[in-house]
RONUTOR-371074 format. One line per field, with one value per residue: residue in one letter; residue number from 1; x, y, z of N, C-alpha, C, O, CB in turn. Coordinates in steps of 0.1 Angstrom, whole numbers, plus 5000, padded with zeros to 4 digits. Glycine has a CB too. Layout:
<recs>
drenvo	A	... $
tifi	NUM	... $
nu	X	... $
nv	Y	... $
nw	Z	... $
cau	X	... $
cav	Y	... $
caw	Z	... $
cu	X	... $
cv	Y	... $
cw	Z	... $
ou	X	... $
ov	Y	... $
ow	Z	... $
cbu	X	... $
cbv	Y	... $
cbw	Z	... $
</recs>
This chain:
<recs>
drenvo	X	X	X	X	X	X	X	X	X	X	X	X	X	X	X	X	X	X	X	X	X	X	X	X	X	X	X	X	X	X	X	X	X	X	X	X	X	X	X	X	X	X	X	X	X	X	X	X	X	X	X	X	X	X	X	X	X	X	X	X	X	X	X	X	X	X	X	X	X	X	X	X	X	X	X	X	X	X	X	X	X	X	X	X	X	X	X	X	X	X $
tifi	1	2	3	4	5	6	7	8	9	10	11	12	13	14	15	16	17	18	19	20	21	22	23	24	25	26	27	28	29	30	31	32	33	34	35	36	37	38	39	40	41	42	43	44	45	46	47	48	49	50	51	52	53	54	55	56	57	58	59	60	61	62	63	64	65	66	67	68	69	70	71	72	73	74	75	76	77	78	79	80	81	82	83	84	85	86	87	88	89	90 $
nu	5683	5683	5703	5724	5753	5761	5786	5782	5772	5752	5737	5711	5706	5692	5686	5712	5716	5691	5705	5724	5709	5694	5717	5729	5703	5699	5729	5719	5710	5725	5734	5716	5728	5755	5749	5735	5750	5772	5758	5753	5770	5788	5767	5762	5789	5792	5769	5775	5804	5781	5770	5790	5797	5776	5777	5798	5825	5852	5851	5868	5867	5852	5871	5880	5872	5861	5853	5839	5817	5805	5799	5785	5760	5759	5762	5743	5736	5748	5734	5728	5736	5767	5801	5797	5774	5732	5713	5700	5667	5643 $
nv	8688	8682	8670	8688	8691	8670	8642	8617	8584	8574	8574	8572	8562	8577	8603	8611	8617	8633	8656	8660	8665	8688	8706	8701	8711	8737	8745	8753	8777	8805	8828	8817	8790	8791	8807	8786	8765	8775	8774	8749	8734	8725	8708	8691	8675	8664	8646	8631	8618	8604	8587	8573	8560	8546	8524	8508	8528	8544	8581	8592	8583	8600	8620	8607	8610	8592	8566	8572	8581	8559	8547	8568	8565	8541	8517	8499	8503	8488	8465	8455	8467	8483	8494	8521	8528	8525	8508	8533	8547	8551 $
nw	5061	5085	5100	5101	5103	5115	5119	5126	5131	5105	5070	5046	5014	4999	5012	5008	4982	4977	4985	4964	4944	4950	4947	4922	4908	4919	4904	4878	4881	4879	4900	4924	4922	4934	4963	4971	4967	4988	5008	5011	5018	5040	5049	5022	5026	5055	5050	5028	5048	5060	5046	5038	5060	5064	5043	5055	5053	5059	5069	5051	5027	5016	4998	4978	4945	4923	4938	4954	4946	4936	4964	4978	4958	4945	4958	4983	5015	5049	5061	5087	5121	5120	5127	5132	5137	5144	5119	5093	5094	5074 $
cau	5690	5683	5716	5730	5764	5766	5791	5786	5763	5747	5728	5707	5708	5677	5694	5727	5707	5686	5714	5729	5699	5699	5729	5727	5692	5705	5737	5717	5705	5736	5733	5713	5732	5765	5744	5726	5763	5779	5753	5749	5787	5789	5753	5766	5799	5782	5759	5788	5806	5773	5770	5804	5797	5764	5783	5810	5839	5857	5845	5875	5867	5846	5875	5881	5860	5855	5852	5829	5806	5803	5795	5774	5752	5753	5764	5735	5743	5751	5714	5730	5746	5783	5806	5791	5763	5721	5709	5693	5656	5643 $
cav	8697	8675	8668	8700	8696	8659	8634	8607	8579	8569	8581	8564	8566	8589	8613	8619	8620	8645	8667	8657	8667	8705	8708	8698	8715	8751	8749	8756	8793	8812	8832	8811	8782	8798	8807	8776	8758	8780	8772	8733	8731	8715	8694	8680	8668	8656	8638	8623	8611	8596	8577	8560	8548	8535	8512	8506	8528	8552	8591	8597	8578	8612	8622	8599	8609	8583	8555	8580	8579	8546	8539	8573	8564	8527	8504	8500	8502	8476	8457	8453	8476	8483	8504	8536	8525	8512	8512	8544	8553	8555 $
caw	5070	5098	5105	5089	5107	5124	5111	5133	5126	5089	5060	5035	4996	4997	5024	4999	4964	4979	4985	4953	4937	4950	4945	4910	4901	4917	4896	4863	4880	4883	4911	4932	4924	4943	4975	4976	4969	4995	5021	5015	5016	5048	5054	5017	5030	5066	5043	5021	5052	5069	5039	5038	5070	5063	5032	5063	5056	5070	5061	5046	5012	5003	4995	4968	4935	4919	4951	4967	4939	4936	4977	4978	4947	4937	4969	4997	5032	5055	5065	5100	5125	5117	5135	5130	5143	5137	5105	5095	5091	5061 $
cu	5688	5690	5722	5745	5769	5775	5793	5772	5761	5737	5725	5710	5701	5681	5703	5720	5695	5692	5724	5716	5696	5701	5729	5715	5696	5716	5732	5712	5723	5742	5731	5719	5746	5762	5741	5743	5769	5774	5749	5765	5789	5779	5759	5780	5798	5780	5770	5793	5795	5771	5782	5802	5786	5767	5798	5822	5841	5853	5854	5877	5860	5851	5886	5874	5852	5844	5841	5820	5799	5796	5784	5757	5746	5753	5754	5741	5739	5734	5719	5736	5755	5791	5801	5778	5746	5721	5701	5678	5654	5627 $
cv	8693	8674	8675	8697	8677	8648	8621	8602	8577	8574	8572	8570	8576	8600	8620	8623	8631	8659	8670	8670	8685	8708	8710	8709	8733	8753	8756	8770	8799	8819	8825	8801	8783	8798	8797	8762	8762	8777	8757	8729	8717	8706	8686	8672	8661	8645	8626	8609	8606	8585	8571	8550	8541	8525	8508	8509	8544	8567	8596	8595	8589	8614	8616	8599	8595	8568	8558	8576	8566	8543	8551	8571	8550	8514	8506	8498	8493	8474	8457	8465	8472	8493	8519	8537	8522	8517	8522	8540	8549	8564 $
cw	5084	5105	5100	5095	5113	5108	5118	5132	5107	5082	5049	5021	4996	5006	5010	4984	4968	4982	4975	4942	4935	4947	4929	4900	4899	4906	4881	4867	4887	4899	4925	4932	4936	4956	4975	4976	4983	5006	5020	5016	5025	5053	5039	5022	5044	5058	5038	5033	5057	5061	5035	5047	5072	5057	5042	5063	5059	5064	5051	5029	5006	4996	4982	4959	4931	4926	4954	4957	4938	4946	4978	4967	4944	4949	4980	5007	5038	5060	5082	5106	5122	5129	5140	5133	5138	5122	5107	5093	5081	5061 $
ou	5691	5688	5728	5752	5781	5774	5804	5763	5770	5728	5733	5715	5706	5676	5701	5722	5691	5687	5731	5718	5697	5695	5729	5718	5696	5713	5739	5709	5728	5752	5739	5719	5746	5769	5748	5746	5770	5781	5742	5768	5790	5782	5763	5780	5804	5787	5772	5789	5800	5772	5781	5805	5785	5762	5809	5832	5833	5851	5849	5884	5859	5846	5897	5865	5841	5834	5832	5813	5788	5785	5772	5746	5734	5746	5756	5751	5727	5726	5709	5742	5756	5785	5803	5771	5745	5727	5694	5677	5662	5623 $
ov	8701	8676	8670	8703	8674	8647	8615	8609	8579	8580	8566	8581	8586	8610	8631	8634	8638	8670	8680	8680	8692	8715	8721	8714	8740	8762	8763	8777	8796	8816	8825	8797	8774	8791	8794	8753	8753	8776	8752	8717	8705	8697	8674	8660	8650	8635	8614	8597	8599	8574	8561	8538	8532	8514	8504	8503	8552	8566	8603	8601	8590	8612	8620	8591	8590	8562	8549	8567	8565	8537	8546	8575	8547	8504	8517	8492	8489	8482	8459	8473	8460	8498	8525	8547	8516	8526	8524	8529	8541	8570 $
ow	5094	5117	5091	5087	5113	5096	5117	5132	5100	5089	5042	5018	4992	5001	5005	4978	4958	4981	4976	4935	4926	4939	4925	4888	4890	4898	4874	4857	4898	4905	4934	4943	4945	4964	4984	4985	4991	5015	5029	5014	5022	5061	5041	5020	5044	5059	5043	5031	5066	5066	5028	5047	5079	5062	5036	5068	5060	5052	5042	5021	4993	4984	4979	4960	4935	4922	4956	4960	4941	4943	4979	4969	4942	4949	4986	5007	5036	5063	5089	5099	5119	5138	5150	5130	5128	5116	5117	5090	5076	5050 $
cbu	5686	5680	5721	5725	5762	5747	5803	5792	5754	5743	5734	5694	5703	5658	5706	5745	5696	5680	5720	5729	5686	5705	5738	5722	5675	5710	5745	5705	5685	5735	5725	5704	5733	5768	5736	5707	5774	5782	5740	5738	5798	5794	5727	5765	5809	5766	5749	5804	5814	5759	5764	5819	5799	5753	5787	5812	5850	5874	5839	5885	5859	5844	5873	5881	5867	5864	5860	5830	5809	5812	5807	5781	5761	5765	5778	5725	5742	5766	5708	5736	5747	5786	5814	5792	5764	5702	5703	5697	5656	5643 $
cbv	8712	8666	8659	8720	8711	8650	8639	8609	8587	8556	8593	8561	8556	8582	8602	8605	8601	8643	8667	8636	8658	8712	8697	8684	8709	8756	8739	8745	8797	8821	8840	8809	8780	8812	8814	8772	8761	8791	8782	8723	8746	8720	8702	8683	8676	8664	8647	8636	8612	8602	8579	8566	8551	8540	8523	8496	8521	8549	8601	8595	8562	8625	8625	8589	8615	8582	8554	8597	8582	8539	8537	8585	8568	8522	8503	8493	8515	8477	8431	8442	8480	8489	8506	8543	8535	8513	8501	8554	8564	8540 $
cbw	5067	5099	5105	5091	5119	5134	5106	5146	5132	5088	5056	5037	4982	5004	5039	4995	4955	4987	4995	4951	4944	4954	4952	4912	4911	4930	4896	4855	4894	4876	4909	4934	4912	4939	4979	4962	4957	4993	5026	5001	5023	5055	5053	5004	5030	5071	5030	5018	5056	5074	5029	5041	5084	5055	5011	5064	5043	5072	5069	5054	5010	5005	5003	4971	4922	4912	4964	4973	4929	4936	4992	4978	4936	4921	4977	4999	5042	5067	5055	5101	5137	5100	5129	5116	5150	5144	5098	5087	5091	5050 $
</recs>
């Protein structure tokens, strides 16, 4: 929740699979799953696009199921700056 809101700049694999992971673990409690969906709504879609532009494309491929999966999950992000600027952290 570091960047709860920013969509500019990049995000590593370990960044989005941690918010994957949440996301995922609350859904199995009913209740809390809903609140904890309803309030990661927008740090996971942040997250989503930071990681498109980490793998160099544009944020709008979130919105692409299957693509997205693929670049959020299985493609590493660019070893060099790209557009969207340095490479992250880790």
């Amino acid at each position: 929740f570091k960047n709860y809101a920013t969509i500019k700049g990049r995000a590593t694999i370990g960044e989005s699979l941690w918010m994957f992971l949440l996301s995922f673990v609350s859904s199995f409690i009913p209740v809390l799953g809903q609140i904890v969906g309803i309030v990661c709504m927008i740090p996971s879609l942040a997250t989503g696009i930071r990681r498109m532009h980490d793998s160099g494309h544009s944020g709008w491929w979130v919105l692409v199921p299957f693509y997205s999966i693929y670049l959020l999950f299985f493609k590493s992000g660019d070893p060099m700056p790209n557009k969207y600027g340095p490479v992250p952290e880790v």
